[in-house]
C-alpha positions as CSV (number, residue, x, y, z in Angstrom):
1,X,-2.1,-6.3,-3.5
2,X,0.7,-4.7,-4.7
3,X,-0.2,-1.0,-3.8
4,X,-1.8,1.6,-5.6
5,X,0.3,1.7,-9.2
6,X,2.6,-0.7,-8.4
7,X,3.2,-3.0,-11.3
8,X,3.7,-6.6,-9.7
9,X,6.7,-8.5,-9.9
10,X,8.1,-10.2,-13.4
11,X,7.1,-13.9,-12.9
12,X,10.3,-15.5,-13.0
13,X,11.4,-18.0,-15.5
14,X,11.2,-21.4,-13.6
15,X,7.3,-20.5,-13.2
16,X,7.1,-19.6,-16.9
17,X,8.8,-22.5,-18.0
18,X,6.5,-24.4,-15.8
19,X,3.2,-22.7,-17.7
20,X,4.2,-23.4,-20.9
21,X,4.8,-27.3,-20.4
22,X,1.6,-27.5,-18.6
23,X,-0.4,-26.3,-21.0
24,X,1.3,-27.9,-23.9
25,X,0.8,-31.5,-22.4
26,X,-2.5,-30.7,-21.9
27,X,-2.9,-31.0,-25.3
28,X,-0.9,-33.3,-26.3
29,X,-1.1,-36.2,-23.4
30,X,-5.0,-35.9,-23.1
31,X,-4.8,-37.1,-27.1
32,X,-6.4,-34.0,-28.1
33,X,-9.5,-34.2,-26.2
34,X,-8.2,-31.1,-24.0
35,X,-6.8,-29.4,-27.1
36,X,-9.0,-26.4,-26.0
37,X,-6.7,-25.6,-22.9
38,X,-3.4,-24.2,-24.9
39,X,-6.2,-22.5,-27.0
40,X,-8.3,-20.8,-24.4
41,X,-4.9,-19.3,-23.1
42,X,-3.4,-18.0,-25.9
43,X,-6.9,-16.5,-26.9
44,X,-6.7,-14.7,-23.1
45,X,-3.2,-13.0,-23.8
46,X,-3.9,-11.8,-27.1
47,X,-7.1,-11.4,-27.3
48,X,-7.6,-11.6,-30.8
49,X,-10.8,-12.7,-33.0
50,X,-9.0,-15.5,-34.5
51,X,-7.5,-17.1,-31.4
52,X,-10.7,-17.3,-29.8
53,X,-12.3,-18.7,-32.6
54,X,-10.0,-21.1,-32.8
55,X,-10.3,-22.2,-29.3
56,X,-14.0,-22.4,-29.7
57,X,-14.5,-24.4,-32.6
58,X,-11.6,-26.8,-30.8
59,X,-14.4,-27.9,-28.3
60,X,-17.3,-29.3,-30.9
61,X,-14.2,-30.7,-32.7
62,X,-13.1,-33.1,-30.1
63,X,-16.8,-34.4,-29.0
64,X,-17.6,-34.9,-33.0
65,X,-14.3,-36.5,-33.3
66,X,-14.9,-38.8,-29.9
67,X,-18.4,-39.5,-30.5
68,X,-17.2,-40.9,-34.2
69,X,-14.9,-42.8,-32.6
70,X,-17.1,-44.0,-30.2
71,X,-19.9,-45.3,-32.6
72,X,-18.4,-46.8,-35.5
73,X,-17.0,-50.5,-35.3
74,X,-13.2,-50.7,-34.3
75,X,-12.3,-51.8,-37.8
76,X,-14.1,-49.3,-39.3
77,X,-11.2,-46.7,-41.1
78,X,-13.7,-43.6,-39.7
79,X,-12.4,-44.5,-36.4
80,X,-9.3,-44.3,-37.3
81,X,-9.6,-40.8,-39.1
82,X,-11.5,-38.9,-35.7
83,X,-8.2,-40.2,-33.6
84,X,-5.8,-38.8,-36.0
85,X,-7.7,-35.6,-36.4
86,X,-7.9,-35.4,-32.4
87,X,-4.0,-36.0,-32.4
88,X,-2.8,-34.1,-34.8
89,X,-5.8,-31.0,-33.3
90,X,-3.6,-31.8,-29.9
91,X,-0.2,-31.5,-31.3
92,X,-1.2,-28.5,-33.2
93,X,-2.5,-26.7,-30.4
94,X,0.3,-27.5,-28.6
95,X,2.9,-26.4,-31.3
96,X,0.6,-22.9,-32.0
97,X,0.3,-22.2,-27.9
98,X,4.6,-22.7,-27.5
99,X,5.0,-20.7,-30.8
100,X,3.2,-17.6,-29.9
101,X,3.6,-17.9,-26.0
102,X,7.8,-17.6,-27.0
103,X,7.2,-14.6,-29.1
104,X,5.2,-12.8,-26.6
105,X,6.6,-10.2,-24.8
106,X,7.1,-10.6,-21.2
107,X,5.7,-7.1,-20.5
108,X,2.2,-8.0,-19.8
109,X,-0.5,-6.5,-17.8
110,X,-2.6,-9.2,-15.8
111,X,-4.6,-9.8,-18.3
112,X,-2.2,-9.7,-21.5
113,X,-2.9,-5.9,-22.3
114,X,0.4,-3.4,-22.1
115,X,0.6,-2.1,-18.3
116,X,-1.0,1.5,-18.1
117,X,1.1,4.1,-16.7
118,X,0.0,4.7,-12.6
119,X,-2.6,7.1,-12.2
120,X,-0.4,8.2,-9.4
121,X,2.3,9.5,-11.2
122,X,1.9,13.2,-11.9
123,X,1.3,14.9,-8.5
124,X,-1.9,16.5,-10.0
125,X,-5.2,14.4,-10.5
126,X,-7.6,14.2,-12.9
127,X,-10.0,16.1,-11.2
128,X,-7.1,19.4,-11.3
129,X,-7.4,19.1,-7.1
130,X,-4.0,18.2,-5.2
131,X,-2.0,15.0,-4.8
132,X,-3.9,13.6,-1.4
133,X,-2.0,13.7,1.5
134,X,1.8,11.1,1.4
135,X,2.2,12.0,-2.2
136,X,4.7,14.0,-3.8
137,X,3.5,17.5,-3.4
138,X,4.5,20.5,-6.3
139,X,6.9,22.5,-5.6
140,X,5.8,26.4,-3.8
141,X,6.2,29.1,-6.7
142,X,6.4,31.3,-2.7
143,X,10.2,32.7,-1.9
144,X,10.2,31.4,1.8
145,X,9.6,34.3,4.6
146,X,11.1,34.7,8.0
147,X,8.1,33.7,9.4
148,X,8.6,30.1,7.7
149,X,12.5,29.9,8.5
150,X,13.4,27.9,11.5
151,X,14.4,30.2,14.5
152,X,17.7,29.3,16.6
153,X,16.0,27.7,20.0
154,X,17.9,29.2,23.3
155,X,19.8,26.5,24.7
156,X,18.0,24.3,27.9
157,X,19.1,24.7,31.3
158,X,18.2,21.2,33.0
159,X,16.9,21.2,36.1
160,X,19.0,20.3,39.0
161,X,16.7,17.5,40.5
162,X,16.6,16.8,43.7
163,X,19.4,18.2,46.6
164,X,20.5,15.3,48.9
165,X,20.0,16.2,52.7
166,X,22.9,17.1,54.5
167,X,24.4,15.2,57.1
C-alpha cells in the first residue's frame, strides 16, 4: 500500500487516543464480561507468553463468573462475589491495557514487532545481482571515455517554409 519499504505513516494522536478509550470501556462498561478485549490487544503488541495467557484464561473467567451469577438465588452472597470478580477482572484489564499501551513505544511495525530495515536499501540484493531497473544504481569504478562524453551538436538551420507567390 505504501510502496515497496515504505514504512506507513505514524498514526496520529487523536486516533491513538481514540484506541485506547475504546478498548478500555470495553472492559469496564460491558461489567467485565468483555474484559478479554483490552487483553487480546495488548497480548497482539507484545506478544508475550504471559499476556496471552492472561487474555485466555479472561474468557472462562467471565462465563464461570456469569453462569454463577445466573444460577444462584439473588440473595445468595455467591452472586454477589462472581459480579465483583467480573468488575474488578474489567477494571483491571482496563488499568493493565492503559498501563502498558502508554509505555509502549510508538515505533511499531504492523503487528507490534520493531520495523525491519527495507530490503531495498543497499543497491545490491540478496541474490549479489543488480538493483532492478528505477533503483539507485553503484557508482562506475570506469574513468568516462570520449566515446561516452556528450559531443557539441552543430547548430539547426530551420527550414524556410513555404515562399508566398508573387504578385
Amino acid at each position: 500500500m505504501y510502496g515497496h519499504g515504505a514504512p506507513p505513516p505514524p498514526p496520529s494522536s487523536g486516533s491513538v487516543i481514540t484506541q485506547r478509550v475504546l478498548y478500555a470501556a470495553s472492559g469496564v462498561l460491558c461489567c467485565g464480561m468483555l474484559s478479554a478485549v483490552p487483553l487480546f490487544r495488548i497480548a497482539v503488541l507484545r506478544g508475550r507468553v504471559l499476556d496471552w495467557t492472561a487474555a485466555w484464561a479472561s474468557i472462562p473467567l467471565a462465563v464461570i463468573c456469569i453462569a454463577v451469577i445466573g444460577s444462584v438465588p439473588e440473595e445468595d452472597w455467591r452472586g454477589d462475589v462472581g459480579l465483583a470478580v467480573m468488575l474488578l477482572m474489567g477494571a483491571c484489564a482496563s488499568a493493565y491495557y492503559l498501563i502498558v499501551d502508554i509505555r509502549l513505544p510508538r515505533q511499531r511495525g504492523p503487528y507490534g514487532g520493531p520495523v525491519p530495515p527495507s530490503p531495498h536499501a543497499t543497491t545490491v540484493h540478496a541474490h549479489g545481482g543488480p538493483a532492478p531497473y528505477g533503483y539507485p544504481q553503484p557508482a562506475s569504478p570506469y574513468t568516462p571515455t570520449a566515446l561516452s562524453q556528450p559531443q557539441p551538436q552543430t547548430p539547426h538551420t530551420p527550414f524556410p517554409g513555404p515562399v508566398p507567390p508573387s504578385t
